[in-house]
Each structure stands twice: as C-alpha cells, then as structure tokens.
N, C-alpha and C positions, 0 to 999 in steps of 0.2 A: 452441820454441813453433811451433804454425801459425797463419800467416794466411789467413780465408777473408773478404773484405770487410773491413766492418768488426769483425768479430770475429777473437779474441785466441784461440787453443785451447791449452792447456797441455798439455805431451808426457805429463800422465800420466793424459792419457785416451785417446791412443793408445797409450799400455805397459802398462797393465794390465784386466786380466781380472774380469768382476762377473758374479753370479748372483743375485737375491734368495732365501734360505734363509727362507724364512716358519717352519721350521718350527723353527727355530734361535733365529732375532731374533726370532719374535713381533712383528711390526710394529714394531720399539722407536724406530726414527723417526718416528712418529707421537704419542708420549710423550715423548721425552728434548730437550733443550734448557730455550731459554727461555722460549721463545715459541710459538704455535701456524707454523699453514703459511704462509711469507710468500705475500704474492698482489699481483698486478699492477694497475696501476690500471683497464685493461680490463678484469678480472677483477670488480668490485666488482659492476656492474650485472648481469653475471651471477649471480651469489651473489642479487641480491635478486628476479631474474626464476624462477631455478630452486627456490625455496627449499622454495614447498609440496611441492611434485614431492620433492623431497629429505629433507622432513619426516618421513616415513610408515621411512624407511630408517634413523634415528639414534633413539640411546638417549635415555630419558628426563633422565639426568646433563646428555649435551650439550644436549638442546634446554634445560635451564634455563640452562646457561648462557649459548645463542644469548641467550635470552630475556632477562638481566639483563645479558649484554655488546654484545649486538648480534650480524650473522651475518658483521662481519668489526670487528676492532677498526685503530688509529691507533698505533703503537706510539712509544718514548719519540725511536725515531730516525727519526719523521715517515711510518714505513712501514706498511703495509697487511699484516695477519696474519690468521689466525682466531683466534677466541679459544679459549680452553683449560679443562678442568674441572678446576676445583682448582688450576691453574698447571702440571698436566699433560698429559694426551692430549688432542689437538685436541677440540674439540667437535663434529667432523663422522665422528672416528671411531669404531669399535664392537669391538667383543669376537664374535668365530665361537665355537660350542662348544667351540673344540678352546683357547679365551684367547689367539686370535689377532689384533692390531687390523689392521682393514680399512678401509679407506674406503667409509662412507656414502655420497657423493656418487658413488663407482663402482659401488655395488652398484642406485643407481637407475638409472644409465646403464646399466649389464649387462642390467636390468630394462626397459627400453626408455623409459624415463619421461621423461628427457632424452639431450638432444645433448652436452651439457659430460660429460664425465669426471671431472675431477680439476684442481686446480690444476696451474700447468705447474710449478711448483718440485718440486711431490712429483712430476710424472711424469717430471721431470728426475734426481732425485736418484739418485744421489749427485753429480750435475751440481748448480753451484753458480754461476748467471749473475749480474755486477755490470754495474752501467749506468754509464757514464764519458759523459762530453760527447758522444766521437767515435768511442766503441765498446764493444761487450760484450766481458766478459771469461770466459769457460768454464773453469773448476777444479774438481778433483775434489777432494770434501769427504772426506777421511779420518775416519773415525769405530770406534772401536773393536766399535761392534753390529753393525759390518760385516764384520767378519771373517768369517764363515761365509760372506757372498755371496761375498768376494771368494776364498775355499777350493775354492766350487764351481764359480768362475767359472775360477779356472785349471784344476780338475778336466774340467770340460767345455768348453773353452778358448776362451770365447766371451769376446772383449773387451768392454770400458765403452761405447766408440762402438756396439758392434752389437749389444749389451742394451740400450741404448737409441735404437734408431733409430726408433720413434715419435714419443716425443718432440720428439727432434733434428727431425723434420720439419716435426713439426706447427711447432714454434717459428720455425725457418731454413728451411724450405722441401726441397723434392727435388734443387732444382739445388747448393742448399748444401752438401746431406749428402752427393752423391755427389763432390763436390771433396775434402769430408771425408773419404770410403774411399778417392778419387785419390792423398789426398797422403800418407796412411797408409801406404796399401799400395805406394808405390812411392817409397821415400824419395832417391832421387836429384831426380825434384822436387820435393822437400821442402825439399833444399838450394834450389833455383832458385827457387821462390817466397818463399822467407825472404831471399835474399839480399838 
C-alpha cells in the first residue's frame, strides 16, 4: 500500500492498467449495481444549483424520475446517491445513438452550461474512495463490465493512476498526485515512505 497524508492507496492502482472502452461496456457503470452514483455531501447543493442548466441534457425517463425521487436521494446506509430509473440507470444518464450511456450532467458541461462535470465517484471510477475518522481509503473496484477497459488499458499501457489524473487532482490536489507518480515510479521510496 501507499501513504500519501492521510490517505491509504492500494498497490493495485499502481499495478494495473485501465482504458474506458465505451464502445465495449456501453456505459454499463452507469446502470449496473444498486444504487444510482454515490455523491458527496458537498456535492448535494450543487446538484440543486445546476439542475435547470442540466435539465435541457437528460431523457425524459430520468427527469420523471428526478421528479418523483428527488435530484439526489438518502440511501438505506444513510448515504447520498442519485436516483435511478426503474432501479436502473442513473437518472442523469442518457443513451448516444450508437445505445451508449453518457452522462447528462457532462454533456451540459462539455456544452458550456455549467462548471460541475460529473460527480467525483463517477470521475473517479473505477476509484473507489471510503471516508474513515482519520483517512481515505483508495481501492480499485474490480468489476467484470470492465474488462474491455482494463484490455485496452494494458493494450495501450496507460495505468489506473494516469487514466485518471484528473480526477485524482481535482479530489487531492497537484501536490498530492505528483507524490502519487513519485512513489509509483520510483519504488525504493516506496519502501521508505511505507516503512
């Protein structure tokens, strides 16, 4: 494992390799589970400041069900999700012609509409952050609809950490992520900081 602060990094998002294969998995993290996209409790006020702005971008399916669940629901483990159409696909995501799910809330962003992008769990994933007393904890969520990313990821041998270094920043910062590629890339201090 690495220590960056107070965060926990688990070696197997510096050992292995991710790509998103959209055209493989069709979005299938945005339908598969059981719940829609968790979200932060910072996150909530946003959701209800961006939402017309974000209106204009989702399917009729999700806005009913914004509409009869609300634009983030409480979930049974006291946590914060979007809600879901049918117990399915996010309610903020949509279908491309090609029966690809997207995100809605990135296609207004792309559009200039808003500043938010996307929640940070979906811009993290297959990053999977738990909140502890005294620290985060960073695990890579294995998931079967992943395989094609993780195919093209060693095809093109771009690591988990540097497919998502957006993310990684926006969340931890620059100073963070670059300890993050430090400690990676140069595993004798790796021992040294772990010791």
């Amino acid at each position: 494992m690495i220590v960056i602060g107070k965060t926990v990094i688990s070696d197997d998002i510096a050992d292995n390799y991710f790509l998103c294969d959209l055209n493989k998995c069709k979005g299938g993290c945005c339908i598969e589970g059981d719940l829609g996209a968790p979200l932060e409790e910072d996150e909530l006020p946003i959701f209800e400041e961006i939402f017309e702005q974000v209106k204009p971008f989702l399917s009729e399916e999700g806005l009913r069900a914004i509409e009869k669940q609300g634009k983030y629901i409480l979930d049974e483990d006291n946590e914060y999700s979007t809600p879901t159409v049918n117990g399915k696909e996010c309610a903020y995501a949509i279908y491309d012609n090609r029966g690809i799910l997207k995100c809605g809330i990135e296609k207004a962003f792309e559009a200039g509409k808003t500043e938010f992008r996307k929640p940070i769990s979906c811009h993290l994933y297959p990053i999977r952050v738990t909140k502890y007393d005294n620290y985060h904890a960073l695990n890579y969520d294995r998931w079967e609809i992943c395989l094609p990313a993780c195919e093209l990821g060693r095809k093109t041998k771009l690591p988990l950490y540097k497919f998502l270094k957006e993310p990684l920043i926006k969340k931890f910062g620059e100073k963070w992520y670059k300890k993050l590629c430090d400690t990676i890339e140069n595993p004798a201090e790796k021992v040294v900081k772990n010791a």
